[in-house]
Structures are given as structure tokens and as C-alpha cells.
The first five atom37 places (N, CA, C, CB, O) and aatype in JSON, in Angstrom:
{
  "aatype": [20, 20, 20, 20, 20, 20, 20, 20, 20, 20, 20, 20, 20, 20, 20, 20, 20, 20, 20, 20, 20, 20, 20, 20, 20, 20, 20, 20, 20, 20, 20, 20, 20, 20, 20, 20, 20, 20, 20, 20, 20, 20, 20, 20, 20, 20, 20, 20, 20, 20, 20, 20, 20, 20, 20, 20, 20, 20, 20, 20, 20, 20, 20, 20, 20, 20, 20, 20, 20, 20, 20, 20, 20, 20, 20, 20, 20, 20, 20, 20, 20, 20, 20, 20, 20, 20, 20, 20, 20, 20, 20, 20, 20, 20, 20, 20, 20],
  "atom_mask": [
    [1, 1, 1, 1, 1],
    [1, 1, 1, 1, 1],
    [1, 1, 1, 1, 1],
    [1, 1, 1, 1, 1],
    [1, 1, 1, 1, 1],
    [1, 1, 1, 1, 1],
    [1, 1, 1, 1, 1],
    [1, 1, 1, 1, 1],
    [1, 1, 1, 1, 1],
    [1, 1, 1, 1, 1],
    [1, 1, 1, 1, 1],
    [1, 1, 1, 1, 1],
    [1, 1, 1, 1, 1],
    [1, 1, 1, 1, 1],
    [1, 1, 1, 1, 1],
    [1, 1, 1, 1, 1],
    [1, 1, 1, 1, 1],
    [1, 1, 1, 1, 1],
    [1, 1, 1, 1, 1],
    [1, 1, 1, 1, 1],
    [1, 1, 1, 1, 1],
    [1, 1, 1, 1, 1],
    [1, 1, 1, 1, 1],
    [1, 1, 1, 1, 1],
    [1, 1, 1, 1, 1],
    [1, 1, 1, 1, 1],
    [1, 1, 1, 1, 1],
    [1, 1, 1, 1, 1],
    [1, 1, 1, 1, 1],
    [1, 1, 1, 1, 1],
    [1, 1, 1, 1, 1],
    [1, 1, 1, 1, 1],
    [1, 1, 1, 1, 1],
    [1, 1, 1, 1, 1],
    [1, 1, 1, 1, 1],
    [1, 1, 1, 1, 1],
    [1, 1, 1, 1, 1],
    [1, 1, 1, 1, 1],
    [1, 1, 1, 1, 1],
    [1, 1, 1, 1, 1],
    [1, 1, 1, 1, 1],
    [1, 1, 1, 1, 1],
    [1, 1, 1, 1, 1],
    [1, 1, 1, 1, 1],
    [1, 1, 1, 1, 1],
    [1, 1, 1, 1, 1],
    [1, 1, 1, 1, 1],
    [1, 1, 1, 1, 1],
    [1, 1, 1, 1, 1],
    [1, 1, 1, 1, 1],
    [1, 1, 1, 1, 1],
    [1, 1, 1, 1, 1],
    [1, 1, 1, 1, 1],
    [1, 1, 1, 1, 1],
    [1, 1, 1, 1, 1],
    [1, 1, 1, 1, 1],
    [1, 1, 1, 1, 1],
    [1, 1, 1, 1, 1],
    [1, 1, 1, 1, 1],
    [1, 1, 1, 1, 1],
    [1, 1, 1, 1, 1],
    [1, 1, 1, 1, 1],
    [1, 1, 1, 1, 1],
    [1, 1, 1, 1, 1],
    [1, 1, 1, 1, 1],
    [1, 1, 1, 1, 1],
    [1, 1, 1, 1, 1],
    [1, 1, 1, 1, 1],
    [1, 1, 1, 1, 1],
    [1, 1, 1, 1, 1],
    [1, 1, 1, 1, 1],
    [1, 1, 1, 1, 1],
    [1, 1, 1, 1, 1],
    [1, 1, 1, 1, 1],
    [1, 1, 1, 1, 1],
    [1, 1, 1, 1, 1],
    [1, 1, 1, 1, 1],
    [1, 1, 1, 1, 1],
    [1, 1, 1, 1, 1],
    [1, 1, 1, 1, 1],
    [1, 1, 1, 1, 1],
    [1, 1, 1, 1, 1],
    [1, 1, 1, 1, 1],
    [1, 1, 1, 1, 1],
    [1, 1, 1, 1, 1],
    [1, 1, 1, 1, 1],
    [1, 1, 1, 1, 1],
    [1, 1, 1, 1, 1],
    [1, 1, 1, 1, 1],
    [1, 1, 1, 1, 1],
    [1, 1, 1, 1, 1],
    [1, 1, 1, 1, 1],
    [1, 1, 1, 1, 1],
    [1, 1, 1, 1, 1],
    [1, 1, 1, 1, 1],
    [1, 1, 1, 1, 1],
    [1, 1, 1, 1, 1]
  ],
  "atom_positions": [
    [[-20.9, 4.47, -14.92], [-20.03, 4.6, -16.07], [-18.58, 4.48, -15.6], [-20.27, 5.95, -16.81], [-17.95, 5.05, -14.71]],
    [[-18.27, 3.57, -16.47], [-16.02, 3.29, -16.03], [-15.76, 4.48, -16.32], [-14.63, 2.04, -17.24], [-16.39, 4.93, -17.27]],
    [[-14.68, 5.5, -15.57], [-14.38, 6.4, -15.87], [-12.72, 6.3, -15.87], [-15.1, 7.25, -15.16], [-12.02, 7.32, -15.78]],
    [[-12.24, 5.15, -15.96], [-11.18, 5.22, -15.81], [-10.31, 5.35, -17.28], [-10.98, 4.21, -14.97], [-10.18, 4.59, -18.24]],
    [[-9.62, 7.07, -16.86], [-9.09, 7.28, -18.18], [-7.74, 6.25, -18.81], [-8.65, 8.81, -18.11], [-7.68, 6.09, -20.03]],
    [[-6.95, 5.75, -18.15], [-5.88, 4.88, -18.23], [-6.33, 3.86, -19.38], [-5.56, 4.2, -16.78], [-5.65, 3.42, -20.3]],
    [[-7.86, 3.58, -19.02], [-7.51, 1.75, -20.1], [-8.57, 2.72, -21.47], [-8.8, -0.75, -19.04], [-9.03, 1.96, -22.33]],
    [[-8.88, 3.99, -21.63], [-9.93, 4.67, -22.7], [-8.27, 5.06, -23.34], [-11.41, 6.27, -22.07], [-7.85, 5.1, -24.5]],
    [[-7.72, 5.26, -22.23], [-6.07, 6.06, -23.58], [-5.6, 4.78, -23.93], [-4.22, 7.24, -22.7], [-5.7, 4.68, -25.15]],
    [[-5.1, 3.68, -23.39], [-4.64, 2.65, -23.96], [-5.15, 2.33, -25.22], [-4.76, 1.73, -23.21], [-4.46, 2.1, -26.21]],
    [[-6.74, 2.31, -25.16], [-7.56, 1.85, -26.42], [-7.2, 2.59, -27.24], [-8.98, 1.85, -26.45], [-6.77, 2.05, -28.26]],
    [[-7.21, 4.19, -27.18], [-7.31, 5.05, -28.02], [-5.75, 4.71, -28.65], [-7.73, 6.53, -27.39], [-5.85, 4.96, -29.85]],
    [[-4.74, 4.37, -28.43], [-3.47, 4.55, -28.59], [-2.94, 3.37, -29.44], [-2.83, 4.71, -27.3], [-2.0, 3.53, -30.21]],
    [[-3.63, 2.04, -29.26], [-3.76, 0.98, -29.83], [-5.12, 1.39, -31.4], [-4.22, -0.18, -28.43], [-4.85, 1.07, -32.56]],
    [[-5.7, 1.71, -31.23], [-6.34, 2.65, -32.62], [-5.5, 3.46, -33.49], [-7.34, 3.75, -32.16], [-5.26, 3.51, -34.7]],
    [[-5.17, 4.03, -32.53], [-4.38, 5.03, -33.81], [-3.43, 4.02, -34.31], [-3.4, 6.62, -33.23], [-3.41, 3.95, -35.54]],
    [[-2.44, 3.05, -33.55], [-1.7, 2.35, -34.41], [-1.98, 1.82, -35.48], [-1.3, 1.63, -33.97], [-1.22, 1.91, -36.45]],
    [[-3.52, 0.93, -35.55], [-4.07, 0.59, -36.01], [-4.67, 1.37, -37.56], [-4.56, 0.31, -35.06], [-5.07, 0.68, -38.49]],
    [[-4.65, 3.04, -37.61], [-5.04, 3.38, -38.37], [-4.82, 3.65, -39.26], [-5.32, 3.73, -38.21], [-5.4, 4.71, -39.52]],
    [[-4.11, 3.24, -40.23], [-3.14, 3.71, -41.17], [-3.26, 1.77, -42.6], [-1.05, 4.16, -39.86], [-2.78, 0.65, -42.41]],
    [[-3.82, 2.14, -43.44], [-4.02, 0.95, -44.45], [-2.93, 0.28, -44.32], [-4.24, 1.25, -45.92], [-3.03, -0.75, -43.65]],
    [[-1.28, 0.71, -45.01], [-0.63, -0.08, -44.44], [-0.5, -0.66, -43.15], [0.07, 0.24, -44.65], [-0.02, -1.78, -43.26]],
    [[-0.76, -0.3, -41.84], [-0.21, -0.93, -40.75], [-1.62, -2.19, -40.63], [0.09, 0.33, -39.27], [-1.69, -3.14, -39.85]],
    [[-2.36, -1.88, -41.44], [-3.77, -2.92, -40.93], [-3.46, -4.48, -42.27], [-6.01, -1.64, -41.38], [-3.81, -5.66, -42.28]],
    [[-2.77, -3.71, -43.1], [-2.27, -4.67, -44.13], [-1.2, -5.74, -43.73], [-1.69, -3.87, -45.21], [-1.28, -6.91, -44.09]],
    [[-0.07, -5.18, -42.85], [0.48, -5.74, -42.31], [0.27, -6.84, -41.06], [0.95, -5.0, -42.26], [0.82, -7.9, -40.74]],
    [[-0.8, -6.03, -40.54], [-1.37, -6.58, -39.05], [-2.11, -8.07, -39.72], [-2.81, -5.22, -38.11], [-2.07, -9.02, -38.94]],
    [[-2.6, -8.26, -40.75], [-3.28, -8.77, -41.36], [-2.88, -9.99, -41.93], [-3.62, -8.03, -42.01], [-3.39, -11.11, -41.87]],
    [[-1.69, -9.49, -42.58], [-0.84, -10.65, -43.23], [0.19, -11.11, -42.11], [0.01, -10.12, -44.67], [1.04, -11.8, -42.67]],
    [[0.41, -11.01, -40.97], [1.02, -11.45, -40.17], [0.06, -12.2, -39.01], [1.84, -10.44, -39.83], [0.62, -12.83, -38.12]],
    [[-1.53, -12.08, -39.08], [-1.98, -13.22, -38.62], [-2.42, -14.25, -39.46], [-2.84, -12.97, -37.89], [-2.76, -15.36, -39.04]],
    [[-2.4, -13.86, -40.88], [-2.16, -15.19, -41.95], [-1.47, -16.14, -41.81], [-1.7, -14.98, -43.03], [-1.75, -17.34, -41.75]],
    [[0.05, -15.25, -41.71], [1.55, -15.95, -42.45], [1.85, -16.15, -41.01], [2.91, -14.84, -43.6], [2.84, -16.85, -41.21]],
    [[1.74, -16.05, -39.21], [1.93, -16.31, -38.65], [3.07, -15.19, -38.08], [1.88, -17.37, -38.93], [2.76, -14.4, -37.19]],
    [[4.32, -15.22, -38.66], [5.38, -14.6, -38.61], [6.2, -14.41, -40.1], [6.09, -15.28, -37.61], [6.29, -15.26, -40.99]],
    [[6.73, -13.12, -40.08], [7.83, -13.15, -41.02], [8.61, -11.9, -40.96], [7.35, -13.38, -42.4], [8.46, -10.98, -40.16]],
    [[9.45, -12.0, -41.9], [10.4, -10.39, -41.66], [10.56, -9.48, -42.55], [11.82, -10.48, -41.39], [10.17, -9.9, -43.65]],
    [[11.12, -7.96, -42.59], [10.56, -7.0, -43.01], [10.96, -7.02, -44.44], [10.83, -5.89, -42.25], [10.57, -6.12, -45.19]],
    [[11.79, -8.1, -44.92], [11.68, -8.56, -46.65], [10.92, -8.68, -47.41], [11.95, -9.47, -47.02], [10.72, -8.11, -48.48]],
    [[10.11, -9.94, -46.59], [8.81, -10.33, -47.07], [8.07, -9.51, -47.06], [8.25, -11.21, -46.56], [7.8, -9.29, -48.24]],
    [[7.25, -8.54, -46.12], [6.65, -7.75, -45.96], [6.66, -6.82, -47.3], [7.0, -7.33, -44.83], [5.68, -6.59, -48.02]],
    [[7.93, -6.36, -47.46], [8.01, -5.52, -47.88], [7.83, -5.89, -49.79], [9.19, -4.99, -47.16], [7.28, -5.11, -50.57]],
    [[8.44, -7.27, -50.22], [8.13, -7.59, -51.01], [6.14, -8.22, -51.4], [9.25, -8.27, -50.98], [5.55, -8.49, -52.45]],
    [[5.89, -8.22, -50.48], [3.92, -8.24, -50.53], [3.3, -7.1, -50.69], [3.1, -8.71, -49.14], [2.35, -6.89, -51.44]],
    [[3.99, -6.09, -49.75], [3.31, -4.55, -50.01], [3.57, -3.72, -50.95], [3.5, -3.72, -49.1], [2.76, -2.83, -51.2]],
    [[5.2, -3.91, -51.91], [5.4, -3.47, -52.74], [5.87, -1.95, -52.8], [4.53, -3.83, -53.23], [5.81, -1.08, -53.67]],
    [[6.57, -2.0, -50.94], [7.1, -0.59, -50.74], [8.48, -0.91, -50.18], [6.16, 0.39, -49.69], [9.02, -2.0, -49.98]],
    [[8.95, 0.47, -49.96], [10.59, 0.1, -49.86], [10.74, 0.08, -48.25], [11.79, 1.43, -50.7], [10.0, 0.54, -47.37]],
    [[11.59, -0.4, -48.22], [12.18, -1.66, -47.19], [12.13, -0.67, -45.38], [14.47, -2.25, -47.89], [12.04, -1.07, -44.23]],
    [[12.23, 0.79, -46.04], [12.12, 1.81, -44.64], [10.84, 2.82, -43.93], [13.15, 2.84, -44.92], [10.61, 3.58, -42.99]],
    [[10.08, 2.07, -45.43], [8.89, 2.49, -45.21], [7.77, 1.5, -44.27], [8.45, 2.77, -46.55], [7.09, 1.87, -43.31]],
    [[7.83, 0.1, -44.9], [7.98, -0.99, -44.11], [8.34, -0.84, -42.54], [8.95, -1.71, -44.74], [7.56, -1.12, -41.63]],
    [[9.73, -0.32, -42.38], [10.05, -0.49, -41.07], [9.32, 0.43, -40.25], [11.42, -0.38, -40.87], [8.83, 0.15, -39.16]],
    [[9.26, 1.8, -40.96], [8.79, 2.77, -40.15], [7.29, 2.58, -39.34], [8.79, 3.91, -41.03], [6.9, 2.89, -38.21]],
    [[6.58, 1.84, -40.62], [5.47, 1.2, -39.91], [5.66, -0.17, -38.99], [4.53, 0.89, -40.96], [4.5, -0.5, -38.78]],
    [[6.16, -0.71, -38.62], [6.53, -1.76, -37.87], [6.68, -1.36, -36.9], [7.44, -2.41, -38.15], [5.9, -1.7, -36.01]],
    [[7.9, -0.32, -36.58], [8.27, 0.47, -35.45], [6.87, 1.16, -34.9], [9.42, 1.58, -35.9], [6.6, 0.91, -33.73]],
    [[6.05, 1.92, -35.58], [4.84, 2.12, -34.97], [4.03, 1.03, -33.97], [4.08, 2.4, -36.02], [3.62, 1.14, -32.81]],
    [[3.99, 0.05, -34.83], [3.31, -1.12, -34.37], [3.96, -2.05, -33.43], [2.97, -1.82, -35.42], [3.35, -3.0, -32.92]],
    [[5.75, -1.67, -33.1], [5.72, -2.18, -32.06], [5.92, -1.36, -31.05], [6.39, -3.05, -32.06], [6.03, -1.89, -29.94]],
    [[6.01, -0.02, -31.15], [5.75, 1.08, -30.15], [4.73, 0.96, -28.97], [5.32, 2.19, -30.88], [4.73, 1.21, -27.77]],
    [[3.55, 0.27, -30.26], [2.13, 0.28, -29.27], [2.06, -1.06, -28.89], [0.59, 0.75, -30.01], [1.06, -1.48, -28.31]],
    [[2.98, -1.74, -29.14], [2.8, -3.45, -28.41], [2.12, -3.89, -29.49], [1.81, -3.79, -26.78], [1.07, -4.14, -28.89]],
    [[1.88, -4.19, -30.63], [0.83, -4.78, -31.4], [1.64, -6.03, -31.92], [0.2, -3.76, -32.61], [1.08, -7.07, -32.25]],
    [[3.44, -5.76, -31.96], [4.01, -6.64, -32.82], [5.05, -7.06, -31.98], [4.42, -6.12, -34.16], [5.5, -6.05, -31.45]],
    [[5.68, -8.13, -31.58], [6.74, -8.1, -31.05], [7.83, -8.77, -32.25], [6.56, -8.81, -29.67], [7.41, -8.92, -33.4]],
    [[9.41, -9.2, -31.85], [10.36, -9.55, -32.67], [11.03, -10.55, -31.86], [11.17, -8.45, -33.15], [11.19, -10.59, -30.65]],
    [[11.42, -11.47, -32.9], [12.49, -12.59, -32.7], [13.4, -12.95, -33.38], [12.12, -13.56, -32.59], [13.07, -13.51, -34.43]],
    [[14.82, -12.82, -33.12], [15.72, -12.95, -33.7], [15.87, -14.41, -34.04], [16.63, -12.37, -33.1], [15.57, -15.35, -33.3]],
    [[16.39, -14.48, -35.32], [16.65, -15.96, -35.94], [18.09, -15.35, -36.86], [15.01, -16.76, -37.13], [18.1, -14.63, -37.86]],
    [[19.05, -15.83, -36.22], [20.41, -15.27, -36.85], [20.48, -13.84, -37.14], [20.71, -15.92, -38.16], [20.61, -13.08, -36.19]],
    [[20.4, -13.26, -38.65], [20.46, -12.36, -39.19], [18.99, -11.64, -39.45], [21.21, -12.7, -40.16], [19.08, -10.59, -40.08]],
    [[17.79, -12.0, -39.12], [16.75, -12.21, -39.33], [16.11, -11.36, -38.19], [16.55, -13.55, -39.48], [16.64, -11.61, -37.11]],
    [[15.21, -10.51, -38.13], [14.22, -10.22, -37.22], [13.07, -10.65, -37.77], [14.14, -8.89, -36.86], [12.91, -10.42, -38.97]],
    [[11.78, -11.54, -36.88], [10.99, -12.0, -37.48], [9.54, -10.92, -37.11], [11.04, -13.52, -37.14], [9.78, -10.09, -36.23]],
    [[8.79, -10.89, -37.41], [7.72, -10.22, -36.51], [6.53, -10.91, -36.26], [7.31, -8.98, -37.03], [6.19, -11.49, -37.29]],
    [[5.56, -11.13, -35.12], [4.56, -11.56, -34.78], [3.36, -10.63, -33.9], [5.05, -12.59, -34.21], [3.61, -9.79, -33.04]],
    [[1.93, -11.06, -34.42], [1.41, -10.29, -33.33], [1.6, -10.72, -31.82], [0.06, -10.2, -33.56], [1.63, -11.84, -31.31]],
    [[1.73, -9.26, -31.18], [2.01, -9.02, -29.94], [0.48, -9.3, -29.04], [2.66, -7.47, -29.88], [0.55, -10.02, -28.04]],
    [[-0.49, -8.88, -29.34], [-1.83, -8.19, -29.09], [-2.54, -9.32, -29.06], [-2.38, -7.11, -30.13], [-2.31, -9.82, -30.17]],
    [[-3.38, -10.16, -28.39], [-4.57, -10.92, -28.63], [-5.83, -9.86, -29.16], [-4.93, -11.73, -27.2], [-6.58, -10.28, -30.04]],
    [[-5.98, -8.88, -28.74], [-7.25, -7.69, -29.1], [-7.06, -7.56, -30.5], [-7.14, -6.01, -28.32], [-7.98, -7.48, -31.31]],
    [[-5.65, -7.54, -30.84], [-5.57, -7.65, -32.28], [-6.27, -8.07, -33.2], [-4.86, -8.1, -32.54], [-6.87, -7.41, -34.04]],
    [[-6.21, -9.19, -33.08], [-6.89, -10.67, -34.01], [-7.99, -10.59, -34.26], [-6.93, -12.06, -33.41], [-8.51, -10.93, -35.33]],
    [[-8.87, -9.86, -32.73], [-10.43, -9.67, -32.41], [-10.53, -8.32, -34.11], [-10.83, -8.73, -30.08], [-10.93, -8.43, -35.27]],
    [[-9.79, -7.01, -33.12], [-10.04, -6.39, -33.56], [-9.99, -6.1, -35.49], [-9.59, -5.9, -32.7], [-10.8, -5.49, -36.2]],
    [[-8.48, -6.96, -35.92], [-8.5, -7.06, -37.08], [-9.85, -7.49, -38.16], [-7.54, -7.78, -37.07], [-10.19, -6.97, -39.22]],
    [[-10.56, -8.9, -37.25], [-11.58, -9.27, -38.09], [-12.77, -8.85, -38.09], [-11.73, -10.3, -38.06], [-13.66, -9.3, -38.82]],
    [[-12.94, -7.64, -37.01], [-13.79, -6.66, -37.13], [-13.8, -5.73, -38.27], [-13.68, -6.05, -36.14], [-14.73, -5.33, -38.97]],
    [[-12.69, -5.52, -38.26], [-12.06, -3.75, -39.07], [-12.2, -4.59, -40.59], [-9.67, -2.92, -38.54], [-12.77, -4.04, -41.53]],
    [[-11.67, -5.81, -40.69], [-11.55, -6.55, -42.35], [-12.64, -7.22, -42.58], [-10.34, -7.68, -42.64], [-12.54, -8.0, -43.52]],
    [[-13.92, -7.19, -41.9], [-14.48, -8.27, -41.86], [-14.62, -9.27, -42.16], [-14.94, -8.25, -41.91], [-15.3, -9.58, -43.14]],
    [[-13.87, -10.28, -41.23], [-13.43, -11.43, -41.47], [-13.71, -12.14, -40.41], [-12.21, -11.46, -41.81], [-14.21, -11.54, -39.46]],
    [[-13.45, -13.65, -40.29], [-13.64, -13.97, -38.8], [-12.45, -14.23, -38.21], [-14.51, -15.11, -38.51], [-11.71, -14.98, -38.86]],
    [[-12.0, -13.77, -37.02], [-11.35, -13.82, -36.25], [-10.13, -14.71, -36.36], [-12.03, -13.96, -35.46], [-10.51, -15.77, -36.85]],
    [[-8.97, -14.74, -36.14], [-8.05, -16.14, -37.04], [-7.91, -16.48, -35.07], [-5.82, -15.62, -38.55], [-7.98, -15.86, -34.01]],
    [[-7.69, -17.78, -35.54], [-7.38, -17.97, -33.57], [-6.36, -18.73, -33.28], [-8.6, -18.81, -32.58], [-6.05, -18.93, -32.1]]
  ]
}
């Protein structure tokens, strides 16, 4: 048996990001839409603009999302290849690649 606690907390830590409807909504529509920023987002989810962020910031806490500046613009993308896996598990869907 792997007993190595290092990559069981990683997992566990990448889950919890993961656990929350909005952040899986997001995770979701950003391997759709590819990339976009916390406008859009926020105009799809239909919440306000810091609630949005607050979940973002989660998600890039745990590496799931990274950012790219385009002028005035932060864009967001998944960070995570496990992501993608894991998203079309959790949505059951197949996998976007």
C-alpha cells in the first residue's frame, strides 16, 4: 500500500476545491468556453462579481485555474489536466480534451 501522505493531501486539497456547485460550475464552463474573465462568469452564474472572485481565488489557490492578462482583462483557464478527467467524472460527461 502507497503510504505516501504528500500526494493523499494534495488529492484531498484539490477535492475540496472542487467541492462547492459553484466552483464545479465554473470549472466546467471554462473547459467549454476555453478561457474567459470574471464578467462573463459572473454574468452566466448570475452572481455578483465578488462572489465570483472569491471562488476563483479558491480555485487558483489550489492550482486548478491559472490567469492571463490581456490589457485590462484577467482571463482564466484550467490550470489542472486531472481537472478535465476529474470534471467529466463528477458531471458525467466525457472528458473535453
Amino acid at each position: 500500500m502507497n503510504t505516501d501522505s504528500r500526494a493523499f493531501e494534495e488529492a484531498a486539497e484539490l477535492l475540496k476545491a472542487l467541492a462547492h456547485p459553484v466552483r464545479l460550475c465554473i470549472v466546467n464552463g471554462l473547459l467549454a468556453k476555453g478561457s474567459c474573465n470574471v464578467s462573463f462568469m459572473q454574468d452566466c452564474l448570475g452572481l455578483p462579481q465578488s462572489t465570483v472572485s472569491q471562488h476563483l481565488q479558491k480555485l487558483r489557490a489550489a492550482g486548478i485555474v491559472q490567469t492571463s492578462r490581456s490589457g485590462l482583462e484577467v482571463h482564466y483557464t484550467i490550470a489542472d489536466e486531472r481537472v478535465k478527467q476529474l470534471a467529466g467524472i463528477l458531471l458525467k460527461e466525457e472528458p473535453l480534451s
